[in-house]
C-alpha positions as CSV (number, residue, x, y, z in Angstrom):
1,X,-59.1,159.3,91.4
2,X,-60.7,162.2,89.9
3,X,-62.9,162.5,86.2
4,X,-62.4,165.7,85.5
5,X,-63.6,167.3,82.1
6,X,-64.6,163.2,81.7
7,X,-68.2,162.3,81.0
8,X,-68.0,158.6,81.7
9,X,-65.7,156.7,83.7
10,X,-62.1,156.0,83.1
11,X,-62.3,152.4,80.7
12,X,-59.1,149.8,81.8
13,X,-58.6,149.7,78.2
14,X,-56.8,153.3,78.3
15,X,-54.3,151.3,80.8
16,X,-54.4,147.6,79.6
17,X,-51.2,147.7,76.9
18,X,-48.8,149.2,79.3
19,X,-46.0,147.4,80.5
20,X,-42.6,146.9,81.8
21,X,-40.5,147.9,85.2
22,X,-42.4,151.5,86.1
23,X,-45.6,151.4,84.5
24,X,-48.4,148.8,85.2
25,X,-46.4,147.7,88.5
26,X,-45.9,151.2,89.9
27,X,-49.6,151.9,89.0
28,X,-51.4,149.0,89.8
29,X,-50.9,146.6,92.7
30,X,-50.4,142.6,92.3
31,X,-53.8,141.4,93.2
32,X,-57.5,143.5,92.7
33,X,-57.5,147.2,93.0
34,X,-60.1,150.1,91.8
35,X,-59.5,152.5,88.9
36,X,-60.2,155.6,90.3
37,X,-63.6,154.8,92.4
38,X,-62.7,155.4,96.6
39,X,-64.6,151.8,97.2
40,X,-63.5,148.4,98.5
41,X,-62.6,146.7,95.5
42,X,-63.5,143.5,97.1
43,X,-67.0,144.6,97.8
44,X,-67.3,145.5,94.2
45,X,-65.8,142.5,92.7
46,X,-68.9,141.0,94.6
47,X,-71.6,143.0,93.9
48,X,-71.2,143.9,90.3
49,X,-69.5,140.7,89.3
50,X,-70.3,138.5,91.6
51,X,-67.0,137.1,92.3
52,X,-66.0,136.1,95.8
53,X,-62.2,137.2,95.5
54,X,-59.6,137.4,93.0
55,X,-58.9,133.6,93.6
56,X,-62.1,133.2,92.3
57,X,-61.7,135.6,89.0
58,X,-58.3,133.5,88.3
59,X,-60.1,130.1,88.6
60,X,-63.1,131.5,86.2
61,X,-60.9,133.1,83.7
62,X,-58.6,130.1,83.3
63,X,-61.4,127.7,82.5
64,X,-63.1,130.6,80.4
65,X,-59.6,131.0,78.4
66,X,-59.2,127.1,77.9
67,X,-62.8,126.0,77.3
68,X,-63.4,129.0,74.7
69,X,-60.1,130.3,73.5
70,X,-57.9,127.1,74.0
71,X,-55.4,129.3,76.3
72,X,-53.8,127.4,78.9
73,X,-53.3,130.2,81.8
74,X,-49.6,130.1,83.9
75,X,-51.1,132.6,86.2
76,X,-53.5,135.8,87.0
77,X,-51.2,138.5,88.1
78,X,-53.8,141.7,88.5
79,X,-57.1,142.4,88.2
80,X,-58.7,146.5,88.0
81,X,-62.4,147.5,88.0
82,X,-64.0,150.8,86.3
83,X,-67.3,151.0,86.8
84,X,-69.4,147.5,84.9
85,X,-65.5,146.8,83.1
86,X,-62.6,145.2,84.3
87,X,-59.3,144.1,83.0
88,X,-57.3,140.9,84.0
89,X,-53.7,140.6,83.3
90,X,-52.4,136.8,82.2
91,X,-49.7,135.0,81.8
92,X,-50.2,132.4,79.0
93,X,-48.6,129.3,76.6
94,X,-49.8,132.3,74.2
95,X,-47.8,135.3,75.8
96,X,-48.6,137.9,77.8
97,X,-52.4,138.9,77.5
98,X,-55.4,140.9,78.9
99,X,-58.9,139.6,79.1
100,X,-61.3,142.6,79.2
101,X,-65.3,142.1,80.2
102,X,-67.9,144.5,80.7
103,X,-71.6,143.5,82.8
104,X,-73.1,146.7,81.0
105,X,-75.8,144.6,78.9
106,X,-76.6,148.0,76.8
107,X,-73.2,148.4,75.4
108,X,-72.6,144.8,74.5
109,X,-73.6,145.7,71.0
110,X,-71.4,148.3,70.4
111,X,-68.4,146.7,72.4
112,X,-68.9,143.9,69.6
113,X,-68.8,146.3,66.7
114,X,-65.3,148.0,68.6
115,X,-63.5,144.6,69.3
116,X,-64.3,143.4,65.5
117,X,-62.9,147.2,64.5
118,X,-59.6,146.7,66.2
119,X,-59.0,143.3,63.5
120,X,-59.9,145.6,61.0
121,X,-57.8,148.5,61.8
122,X,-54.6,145.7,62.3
123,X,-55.2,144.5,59.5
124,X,-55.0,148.2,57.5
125,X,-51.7,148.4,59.6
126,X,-52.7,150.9,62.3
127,X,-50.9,150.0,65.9
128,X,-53.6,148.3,68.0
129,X,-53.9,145.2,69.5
130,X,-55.7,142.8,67.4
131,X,-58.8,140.6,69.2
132,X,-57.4,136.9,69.8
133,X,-60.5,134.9,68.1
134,X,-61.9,132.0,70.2
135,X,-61.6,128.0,68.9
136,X,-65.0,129.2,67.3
137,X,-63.7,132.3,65.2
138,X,-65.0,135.0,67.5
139,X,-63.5,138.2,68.5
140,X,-65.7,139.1,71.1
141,X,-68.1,136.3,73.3
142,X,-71.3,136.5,75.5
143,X,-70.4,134.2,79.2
144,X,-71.8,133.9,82.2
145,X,-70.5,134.7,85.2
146,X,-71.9,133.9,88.7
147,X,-73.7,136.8,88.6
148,X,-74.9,137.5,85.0
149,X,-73.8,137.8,81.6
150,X,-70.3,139.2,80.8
151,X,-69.3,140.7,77.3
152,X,-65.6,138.9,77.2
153,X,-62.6,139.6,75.2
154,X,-58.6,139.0,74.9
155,X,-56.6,140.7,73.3
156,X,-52.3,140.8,73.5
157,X,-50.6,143.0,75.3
158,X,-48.8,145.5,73.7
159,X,-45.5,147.4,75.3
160,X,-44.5,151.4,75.1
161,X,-44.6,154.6,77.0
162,X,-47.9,156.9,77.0
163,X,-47.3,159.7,74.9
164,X,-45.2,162.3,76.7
165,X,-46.7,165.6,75.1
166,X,-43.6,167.4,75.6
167,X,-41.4,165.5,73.0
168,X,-42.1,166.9,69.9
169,X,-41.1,164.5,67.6
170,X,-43.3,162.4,69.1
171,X,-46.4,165.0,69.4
172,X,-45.5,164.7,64.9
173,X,-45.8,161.1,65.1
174,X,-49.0,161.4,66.9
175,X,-50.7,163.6,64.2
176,X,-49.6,161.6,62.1
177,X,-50.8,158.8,63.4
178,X,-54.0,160.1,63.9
179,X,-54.5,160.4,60.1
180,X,-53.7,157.2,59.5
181,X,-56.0,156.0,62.0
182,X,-59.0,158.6,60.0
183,X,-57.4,156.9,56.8
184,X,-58.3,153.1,58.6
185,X,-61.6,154.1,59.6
186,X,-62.8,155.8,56.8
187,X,-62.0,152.6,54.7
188,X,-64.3,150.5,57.3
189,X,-67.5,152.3,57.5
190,X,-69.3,149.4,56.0
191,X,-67.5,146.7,58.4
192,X,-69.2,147.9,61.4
193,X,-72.0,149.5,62.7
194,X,-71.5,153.3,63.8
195,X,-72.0,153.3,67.9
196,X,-72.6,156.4,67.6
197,X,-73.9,159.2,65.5
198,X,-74.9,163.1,64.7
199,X,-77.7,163.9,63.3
200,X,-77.6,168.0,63.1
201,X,-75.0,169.5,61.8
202,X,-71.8,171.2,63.3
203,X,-73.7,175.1,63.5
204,X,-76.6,173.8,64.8
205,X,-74.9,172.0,67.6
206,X,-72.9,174.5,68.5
207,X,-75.2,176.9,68.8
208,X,-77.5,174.3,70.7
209,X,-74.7,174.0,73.5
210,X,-73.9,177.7,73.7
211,X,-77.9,178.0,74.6
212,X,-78.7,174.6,76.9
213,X,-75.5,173.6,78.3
214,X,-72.6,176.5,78.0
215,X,-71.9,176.8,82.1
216,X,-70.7,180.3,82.0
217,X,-67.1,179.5,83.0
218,X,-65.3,181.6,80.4
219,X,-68.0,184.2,78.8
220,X,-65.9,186.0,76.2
221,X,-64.7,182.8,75.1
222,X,-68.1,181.7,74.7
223,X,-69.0,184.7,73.1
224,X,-66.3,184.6,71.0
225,X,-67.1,181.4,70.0
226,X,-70.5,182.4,69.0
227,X,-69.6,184.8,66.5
228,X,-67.1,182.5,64.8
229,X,-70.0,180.2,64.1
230,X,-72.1,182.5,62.9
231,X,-69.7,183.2,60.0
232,X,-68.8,179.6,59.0
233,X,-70.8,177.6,56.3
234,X,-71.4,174.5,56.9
235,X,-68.5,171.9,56.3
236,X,-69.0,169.6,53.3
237,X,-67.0,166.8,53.8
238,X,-68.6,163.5,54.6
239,X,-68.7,162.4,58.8
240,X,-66.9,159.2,59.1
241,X,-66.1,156.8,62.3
242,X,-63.6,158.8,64.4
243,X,-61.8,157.4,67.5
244,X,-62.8,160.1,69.4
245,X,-61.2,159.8,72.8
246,X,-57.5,160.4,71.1
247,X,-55.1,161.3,73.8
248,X,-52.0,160.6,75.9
249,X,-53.2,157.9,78.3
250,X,-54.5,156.2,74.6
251,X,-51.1,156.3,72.4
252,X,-48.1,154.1,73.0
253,X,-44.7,155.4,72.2
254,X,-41.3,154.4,71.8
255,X,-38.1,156.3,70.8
256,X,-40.8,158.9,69.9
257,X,-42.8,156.8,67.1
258,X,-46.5,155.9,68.5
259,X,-46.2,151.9,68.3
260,X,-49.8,151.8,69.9
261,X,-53.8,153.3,69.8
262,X,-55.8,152.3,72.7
263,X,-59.4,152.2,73.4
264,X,-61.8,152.4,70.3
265,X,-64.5,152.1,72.6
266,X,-66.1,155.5,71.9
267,X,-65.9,155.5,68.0
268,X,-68.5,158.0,66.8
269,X,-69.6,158.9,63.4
270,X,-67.8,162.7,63.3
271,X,-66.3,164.7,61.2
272,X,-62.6,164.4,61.2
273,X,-61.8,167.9,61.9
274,X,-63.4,167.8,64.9
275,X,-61.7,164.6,66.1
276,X,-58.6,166.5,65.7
277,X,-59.8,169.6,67.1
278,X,-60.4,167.2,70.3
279,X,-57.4,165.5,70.2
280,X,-55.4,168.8,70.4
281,X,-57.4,170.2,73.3
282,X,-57.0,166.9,75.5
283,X,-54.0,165.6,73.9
284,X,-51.5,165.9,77.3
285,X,-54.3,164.5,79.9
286,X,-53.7,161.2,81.5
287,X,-55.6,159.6,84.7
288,X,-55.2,162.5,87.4
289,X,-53.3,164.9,84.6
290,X,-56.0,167.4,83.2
291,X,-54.3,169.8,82.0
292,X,-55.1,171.9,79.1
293,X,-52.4,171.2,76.1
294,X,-49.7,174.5,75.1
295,X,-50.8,176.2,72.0
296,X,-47.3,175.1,70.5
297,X,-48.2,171.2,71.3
298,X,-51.5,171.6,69.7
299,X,-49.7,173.3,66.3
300,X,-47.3,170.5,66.0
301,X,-50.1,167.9,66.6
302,X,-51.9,169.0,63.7
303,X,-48.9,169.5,61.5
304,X,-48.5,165.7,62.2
305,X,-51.5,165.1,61.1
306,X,-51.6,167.5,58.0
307,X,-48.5,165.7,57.0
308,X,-50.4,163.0,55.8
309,X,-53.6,164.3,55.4
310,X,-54.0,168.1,55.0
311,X,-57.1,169.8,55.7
312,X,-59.7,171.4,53.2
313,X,-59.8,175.2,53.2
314,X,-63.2,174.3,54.7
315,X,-61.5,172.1,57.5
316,X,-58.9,174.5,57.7
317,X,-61.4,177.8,58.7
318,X,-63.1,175.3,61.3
319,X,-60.6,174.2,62.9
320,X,-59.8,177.2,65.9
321,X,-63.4,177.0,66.4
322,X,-63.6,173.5,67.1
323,X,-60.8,174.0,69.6
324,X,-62.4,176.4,71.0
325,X,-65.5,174.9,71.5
326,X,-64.2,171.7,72.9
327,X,-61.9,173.9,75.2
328,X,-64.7,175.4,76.8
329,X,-66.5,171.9,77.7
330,X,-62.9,171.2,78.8
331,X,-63.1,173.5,82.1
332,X,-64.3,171.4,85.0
333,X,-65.8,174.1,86.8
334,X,-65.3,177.5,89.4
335,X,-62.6,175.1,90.5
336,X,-60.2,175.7,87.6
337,X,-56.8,175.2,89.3
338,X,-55.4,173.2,86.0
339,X,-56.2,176.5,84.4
340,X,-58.6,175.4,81.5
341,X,-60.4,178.7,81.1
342,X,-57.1,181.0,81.3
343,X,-55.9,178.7,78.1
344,X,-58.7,180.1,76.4
């Protein structure tokens, strides 16, 4: 399965809360499968979990479920690796539920910080699916697996359709939802740690990527974009934890109302024009679907949005040339067949 216009590789939690008749069965097979890497998923089961087969996952996860959680386990039903994560579907005496674990030891800090944000955010009554705590209290727990130590979690599984950008009403609900979710995370700055923040300011790195990492895909674009920097002050408002990675294959629909935000993995400290700026540019892409989004989605997304929260006369002048920026670090490459650049 192809990244493009990703920098990291696809996390299960974009995937884990879908459900019924034609979406995690027609996606996934029973049994272990790979995300999107062309490897055996058998040989990486083994070698960066050390699990001999998916037997073995079932066997560990049920005594990891009843020993720490107190879950009694009916059965395993699928199992799907990204890079050091998986994702383990269960059936349960508590419902249908996901156990999620990464091996990545220098994210285990930050995937804490996420999994206690998601009780937070449920909590302030944004759609997410809310950590079940072990017998102990926890959210998030440190085990060993046969081959090291594994950064575990479960959470419910949550049902809906990923956001189908062509709907409009639910492209509204989606900005709208967004702002809630700013409004959430603004409120929880002290509950958790930012995994992630900017020191220089929106001008500076700008003009720092138009000099060290612009690719020369689209050169009037970029040009463009350079002289709508120059004339912007900078913005005033305080940078706050965004999600950051806000986008169809995250948000869970039904009858066009979002009943679901996915994967708060990548919560930065941003400003929240930006975070919108981004979620309008990738807002249609899914797992193989990179497509740039119609200037007519990307309008009704931020109405949405401005329907609970409008922007600043600051935000407002800023927000084209956020767009444009994070179009052009949108295009994949010469190799533009999606048509990334031409959107420009």
């Amino acid at each position: 399965m192809p990244r493009r216009a990703r920098t990291r590789p696809v996390d299960p939690a974009t995937i884990f809360a879908i459900s019924g008749p034609t979406t995690v069965e027609s996606m996934l097979p029973l049994g272990l499968s790979m995300l999107w890497e062309s490897v055996e998923p058998d040989v990486a089961l083994k070698e960066r979990f050390g699990f001999d087969s998916f037997g073995t996952v079932t066997a560990w996860a049920s005594m990891a479920l009843d020993e720490t959680w107190g879950i009694s386990v009916g059965r395993c039903s699928r199992m799907v690796i990204s890079d050091h994560n998986a994702i383990l579907w269960v059936k349960s005496d508590q419902g249908d539920l996901v156990v999620k674990w990464s091996r990545a030891r220098e994210r285990f800090t930050s995937l804490e910080a996420s999994t206690r944000l998601l009780r937070t955010l449920a909590e302030r009554g944004i759609p997410v699916a809310s950590p079940i705590a072990t017998a102990d209290g926890l959210d998030r727990v440190t085990l060993q697996g046969p081959s090291g130590a594994l950064s575990v979690t479960v959470l419910p599984e949550l049902t809906g359709d990923w956001l189908d950008a062509k709907d409009h009403a639910a492209v509204l609900s989606a900005g709208a939802c967004l702002a809630e979710v700013h409004r959430a995370l603004g409120a929880s700055h002290h509950d958790v740690p930012p995994i992630s923040t900017r020191a220089k300011g929106l001008n500076e790195r700008i003009d720092d990527w138009l000099a060290r990492r612009d690719r020369g895909f689209a050169p009037e674009a970029s040009r463009r974009l350079k002289r709508l920097v120059s004339r912007l002050p900078e913005l005033d408002d305080e940078p706050q934890l965004v999600h950051n990675d806000f986008r169809a294959a995250n948000i869970l629909t039904r009858d066009s109302k979002v009943v679901g935000v996915l994967d708060f993995d990548d919560v930065v400290v941003e400003h929240r024009v930006k975070d919108l700026a981004k979620a309008c540019v990738y807002l249609g892409t899914r797992f193989t679907e990179w497509q740039p989004t119609p200037t007519a989605v990307r309008q009704t997304l931020r109405a949405g949005y401005e329907s609970v929260r409008p922007l600043s006369p600051a935000e407002a002048r800023w927000f084209e040339t956020l767009v444009l920026w994070q179009g052009l670090q949108a295009i994949p490459g010469e190799n533009d067949t999606a048509g990334w650049a031409s959107a420009l």
